[in-house]
Structure formats: structure tokens, C-alpha cells
C-alpha atoms as one frame of an Amber mdcrd trajectory, in Angstrom:
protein
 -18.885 -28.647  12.948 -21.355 -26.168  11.675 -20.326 -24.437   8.638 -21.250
 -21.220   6.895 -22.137 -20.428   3.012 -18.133 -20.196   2.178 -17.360 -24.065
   4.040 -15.831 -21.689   6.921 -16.129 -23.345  10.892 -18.560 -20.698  12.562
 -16.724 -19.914  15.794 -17.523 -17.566  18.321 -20.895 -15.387  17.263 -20.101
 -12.405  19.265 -18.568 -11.231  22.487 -20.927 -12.154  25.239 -21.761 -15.963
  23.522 -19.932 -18.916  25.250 -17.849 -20.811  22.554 -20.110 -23.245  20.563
 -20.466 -26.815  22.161 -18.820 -29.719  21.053 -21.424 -31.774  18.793 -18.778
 -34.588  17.925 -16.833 -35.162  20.966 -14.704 -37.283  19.383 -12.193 -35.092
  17.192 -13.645 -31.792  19.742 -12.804 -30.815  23.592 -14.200 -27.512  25.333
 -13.385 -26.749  29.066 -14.191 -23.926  31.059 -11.056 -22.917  33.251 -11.493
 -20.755  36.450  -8.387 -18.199  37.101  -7.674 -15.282  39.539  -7.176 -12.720
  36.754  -8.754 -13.290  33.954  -7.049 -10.747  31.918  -3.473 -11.366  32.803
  -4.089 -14.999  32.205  -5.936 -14.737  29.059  -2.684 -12.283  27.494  -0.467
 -15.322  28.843  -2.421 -17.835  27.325  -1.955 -15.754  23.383   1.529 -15.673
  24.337   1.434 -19.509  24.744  -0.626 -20.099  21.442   1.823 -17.635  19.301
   4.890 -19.537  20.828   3.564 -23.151  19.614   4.771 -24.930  17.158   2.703
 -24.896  13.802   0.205 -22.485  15.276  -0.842 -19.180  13.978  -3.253 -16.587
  15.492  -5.368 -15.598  12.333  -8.068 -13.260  14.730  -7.603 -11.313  17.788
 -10.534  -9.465  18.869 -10.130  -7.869  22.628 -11.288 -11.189  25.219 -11.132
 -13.336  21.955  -8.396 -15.031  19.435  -8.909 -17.879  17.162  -5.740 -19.752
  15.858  -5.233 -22.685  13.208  -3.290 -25.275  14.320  -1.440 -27.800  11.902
  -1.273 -31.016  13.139   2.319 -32.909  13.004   2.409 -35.666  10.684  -0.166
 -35.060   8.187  -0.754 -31.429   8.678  -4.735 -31.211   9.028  -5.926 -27.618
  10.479  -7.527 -28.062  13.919  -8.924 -24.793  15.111  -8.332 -23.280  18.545
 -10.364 -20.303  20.216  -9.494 -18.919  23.820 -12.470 -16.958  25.240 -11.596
 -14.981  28.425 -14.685 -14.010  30.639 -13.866 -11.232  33.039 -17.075 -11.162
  34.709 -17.019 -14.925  35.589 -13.217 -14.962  36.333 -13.029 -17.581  33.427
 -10.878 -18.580  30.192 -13.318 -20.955  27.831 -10.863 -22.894  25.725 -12.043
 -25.165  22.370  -9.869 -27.015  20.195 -11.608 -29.260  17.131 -10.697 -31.193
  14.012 -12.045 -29.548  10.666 -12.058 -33.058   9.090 -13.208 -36.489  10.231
 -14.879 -37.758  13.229 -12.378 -38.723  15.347  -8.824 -36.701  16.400  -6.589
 -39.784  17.983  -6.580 -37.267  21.064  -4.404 -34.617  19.692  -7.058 -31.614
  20.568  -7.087 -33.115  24.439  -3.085 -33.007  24.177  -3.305 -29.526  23.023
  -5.982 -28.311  26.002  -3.579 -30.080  28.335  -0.317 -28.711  27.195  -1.866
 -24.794  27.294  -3.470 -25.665  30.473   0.050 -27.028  31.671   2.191 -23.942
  30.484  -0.632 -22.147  31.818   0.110 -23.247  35.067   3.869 -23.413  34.963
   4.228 -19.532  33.437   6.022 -21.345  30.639   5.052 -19.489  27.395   8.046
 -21.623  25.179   7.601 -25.728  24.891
């Protein structure tokens, strides 16, 4: 994870930039979802994020929103951003540990469950 000055994650640089790539894929997953509306499912998808569990939207910028989740047991941040692309009828989705190298799957659990509520129109787990 690249860091700025302040030991902050640099996220998404501004609005036409594609979320950064993973560089450690092991505690790190980014997927590129296709969808029919972008901005319908893009305003489902924050009302999935602010309806999970130990998971707080801290910036909402128009096709942007970057949350911090908390992870269960020992309560590491993991940050999520949701990227909708109108033009390419796409939602870019990247969830990544802020500390060590490896995430025992938990950001892949969290793409899948968002993709599968996603898909379901269930906002509540």
C-alpha cells in the first residue's frame, strides 16, 4: 500500500483514475463489475456498505465513497472504495488490509458478500 507524508493509504487520485492496483495480492482484491445502470447500482451498493456491520463511510464524493472496515476478531481497518463508471457501465470495487501481507481471505469475503447482496437487492445481512 502506498502511503502519503501523514502514513494515510492514497486511494482514488481523482474522478476519471481507475482505483489503484493491487501490489500485494495477498491481503488486496480489485474487480471490475459490469451492471445495466450504473448509477442505480452504485447508490445500492452505499446502501449495502452503510448497512454492514463494523463499516463506516468516512468519504462520499459523487461516483466515489471510501469506507473503513473493522475486521471481527481483532478489529484491524481494511479499507473499501466503490468506484462507479457511468461511461463504461461499470462499478470498480477494492477492498485491502492496512497492515500485514496477508488477509486470511476476509477482503475476498467482503467483495463476495457486496457482490452477493448486490445481486439479491438485499441491502441488510
Amino acid at each position: 500500500m502506498v502511503l502519503n507524508f501523514l502514513g494515510e493509504p492514497i486511494l482514488a487520485l481523482n474522478n476519471t483514475a481507475e482505483l489503484p492496483k493491487c501490489v500485494v495480492k495477498t491481503h488486496c482484491v480489485r474487480v471490475d463489475w459490469k451492471v445495466n445502470d450504473t448509477e442505480a447500482s452504485f447508490k445500492k451498493a452505499i446502501e449495502i456498505v452503510k448497512n454492514t456491520p463494523r463499516t463506516e463511510i468516512i468519504e462520499e464524493d459523487g461516483d466515489y465513497i471510501h469506507a473503513e472496515a473493522k475486521t471481527r476478531w481483532i478489529h484491524y481497518i481494511d479499507d473499501l472504495e466503490i468506484k462507479a463508471f457511468p461511461e463504461k457501465n461499470m462499478l470498480q470495487v477494492r477492498s485491502e488490509s492496512r497492515v500485514g501481507i496477508g488477509d486470511n481471505g476476509v477482503n475476498q469475503k467482503r467483495i463476495d458478500n457486496l457482490a452477493y447482496r448486490l445481486m439479491t437487492n438485499q441491502t441488510i445481512p
